[in-house]
Residue frames as a rotation matrix with the C-alpha (Angstrom) as fourth column:
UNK 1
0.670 -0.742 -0.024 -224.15
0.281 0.224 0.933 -191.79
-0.687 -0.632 0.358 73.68
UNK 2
0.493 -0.696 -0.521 -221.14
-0.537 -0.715 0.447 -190.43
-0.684 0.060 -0.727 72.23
UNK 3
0.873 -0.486 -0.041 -218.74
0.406 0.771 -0.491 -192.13
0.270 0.412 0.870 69.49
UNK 4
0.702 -0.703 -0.117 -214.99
-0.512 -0.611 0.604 -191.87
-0.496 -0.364 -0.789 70.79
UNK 5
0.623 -0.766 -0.157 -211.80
0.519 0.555 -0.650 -192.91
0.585 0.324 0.743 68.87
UNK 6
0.667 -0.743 -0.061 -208.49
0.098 0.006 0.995 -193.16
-0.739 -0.670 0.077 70.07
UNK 7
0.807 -0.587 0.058 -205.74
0.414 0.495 -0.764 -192.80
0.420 0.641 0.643 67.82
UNK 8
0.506 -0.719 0.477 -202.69
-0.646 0.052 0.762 -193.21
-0.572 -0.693 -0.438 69.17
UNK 9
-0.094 -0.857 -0.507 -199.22
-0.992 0.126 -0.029 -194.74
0.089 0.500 -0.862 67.81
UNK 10
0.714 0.642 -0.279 -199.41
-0.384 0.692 0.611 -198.64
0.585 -0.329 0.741 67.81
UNK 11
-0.363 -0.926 -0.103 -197.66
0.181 0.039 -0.983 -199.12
0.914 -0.375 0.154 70.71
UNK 12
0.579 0.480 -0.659 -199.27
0.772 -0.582 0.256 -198.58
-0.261 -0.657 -0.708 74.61
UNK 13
-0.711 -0.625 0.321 -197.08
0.465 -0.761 -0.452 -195.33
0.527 -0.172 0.832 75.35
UNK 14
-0.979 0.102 0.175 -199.11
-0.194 -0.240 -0.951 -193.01
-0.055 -0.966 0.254 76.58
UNK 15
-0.143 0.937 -0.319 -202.86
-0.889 0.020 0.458 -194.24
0.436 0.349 0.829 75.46
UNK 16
-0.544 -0.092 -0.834 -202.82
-0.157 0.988 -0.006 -197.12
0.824 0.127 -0.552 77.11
UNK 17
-0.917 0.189 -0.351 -204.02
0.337 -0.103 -0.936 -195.95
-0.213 -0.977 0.031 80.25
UNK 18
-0.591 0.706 -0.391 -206.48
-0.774 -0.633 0.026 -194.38
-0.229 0.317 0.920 78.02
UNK 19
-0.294 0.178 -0.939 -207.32
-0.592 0.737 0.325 -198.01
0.750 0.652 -0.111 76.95
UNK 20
-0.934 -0.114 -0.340 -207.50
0.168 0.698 -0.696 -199.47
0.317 -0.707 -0.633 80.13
UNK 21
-0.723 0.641 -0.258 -210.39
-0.321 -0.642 -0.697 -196.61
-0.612 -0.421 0.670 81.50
UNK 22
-0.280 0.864 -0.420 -212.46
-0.951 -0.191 0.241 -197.34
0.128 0.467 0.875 78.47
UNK 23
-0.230 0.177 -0.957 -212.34
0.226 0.966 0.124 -201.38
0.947 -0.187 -0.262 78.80
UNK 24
-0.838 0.228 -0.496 -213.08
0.541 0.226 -0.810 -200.93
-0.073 -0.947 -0.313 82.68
UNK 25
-0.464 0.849 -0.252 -215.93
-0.607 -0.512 -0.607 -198.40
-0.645 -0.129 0.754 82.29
UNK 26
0.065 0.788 0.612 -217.53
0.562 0.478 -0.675 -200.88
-0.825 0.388 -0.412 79.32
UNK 27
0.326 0.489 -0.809 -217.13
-0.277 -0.769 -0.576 -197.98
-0.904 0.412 -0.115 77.00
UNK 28
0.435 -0.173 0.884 -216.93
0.828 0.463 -0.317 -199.02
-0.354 0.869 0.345 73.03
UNK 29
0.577 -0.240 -0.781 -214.53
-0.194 -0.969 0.154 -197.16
-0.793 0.063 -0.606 71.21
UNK 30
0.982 -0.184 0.030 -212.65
0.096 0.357 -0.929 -197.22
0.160 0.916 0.369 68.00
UNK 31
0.542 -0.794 -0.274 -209.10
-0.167 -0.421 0.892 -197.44
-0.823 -0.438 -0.361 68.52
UNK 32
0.970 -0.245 -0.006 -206.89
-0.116 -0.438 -0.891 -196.05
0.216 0.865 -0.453 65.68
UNK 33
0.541 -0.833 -0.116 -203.49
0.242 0.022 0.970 -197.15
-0.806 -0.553 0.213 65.64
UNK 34
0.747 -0.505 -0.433 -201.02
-0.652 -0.429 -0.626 -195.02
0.130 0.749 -0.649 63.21
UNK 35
0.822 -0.551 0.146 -198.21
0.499 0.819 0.283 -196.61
-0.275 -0.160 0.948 61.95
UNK 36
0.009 -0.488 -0.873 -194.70
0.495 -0.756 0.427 -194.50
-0.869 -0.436 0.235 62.27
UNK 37
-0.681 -0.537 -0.497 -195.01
0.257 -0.811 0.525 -194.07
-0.685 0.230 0.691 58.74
UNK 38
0.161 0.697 0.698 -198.02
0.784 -0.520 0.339 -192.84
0.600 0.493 -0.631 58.28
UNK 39
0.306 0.244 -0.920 -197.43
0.890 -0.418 0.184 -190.18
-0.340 -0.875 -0.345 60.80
UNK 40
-0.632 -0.076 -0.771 -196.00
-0.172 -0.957 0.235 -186.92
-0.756 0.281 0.591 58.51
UNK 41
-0.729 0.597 0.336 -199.10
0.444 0.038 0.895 -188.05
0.522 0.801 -0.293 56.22
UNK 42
0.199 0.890 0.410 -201.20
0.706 -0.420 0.570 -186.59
0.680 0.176 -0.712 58.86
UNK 43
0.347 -0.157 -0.925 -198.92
0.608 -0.714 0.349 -184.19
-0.715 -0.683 -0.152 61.02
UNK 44
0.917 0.257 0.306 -199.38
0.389 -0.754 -0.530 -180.93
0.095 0.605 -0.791 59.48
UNK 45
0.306 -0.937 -0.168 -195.97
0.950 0.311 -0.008 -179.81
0.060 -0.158 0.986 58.57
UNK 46
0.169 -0.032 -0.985 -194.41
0.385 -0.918 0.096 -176.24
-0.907 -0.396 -0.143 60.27
């Protein structure tokens, strides 16, 4: 079986729905929540 993470902002927005699907199907997943400022530590900058 697969290993899936989420990461996603910590916050529902839009992963939540993603969160819901894996808790109703049973599926185990790791769920990664960034905090805003870690986010330009791992968005590659232009």
């Amino acid at each position: 079986m697969p290993n899936y993470k989420l990461t996603y902002f910590n916050l529902r927005g839009r992963a939540e729905i993603c969160r819901y699907l894996f808790a109703y199907a049973g599926i185990k997943y790791e769920d990664h929540r960034l905090e805003g400022a870690d986010w330009p530590k791992i968005k590659p900058s232009k």
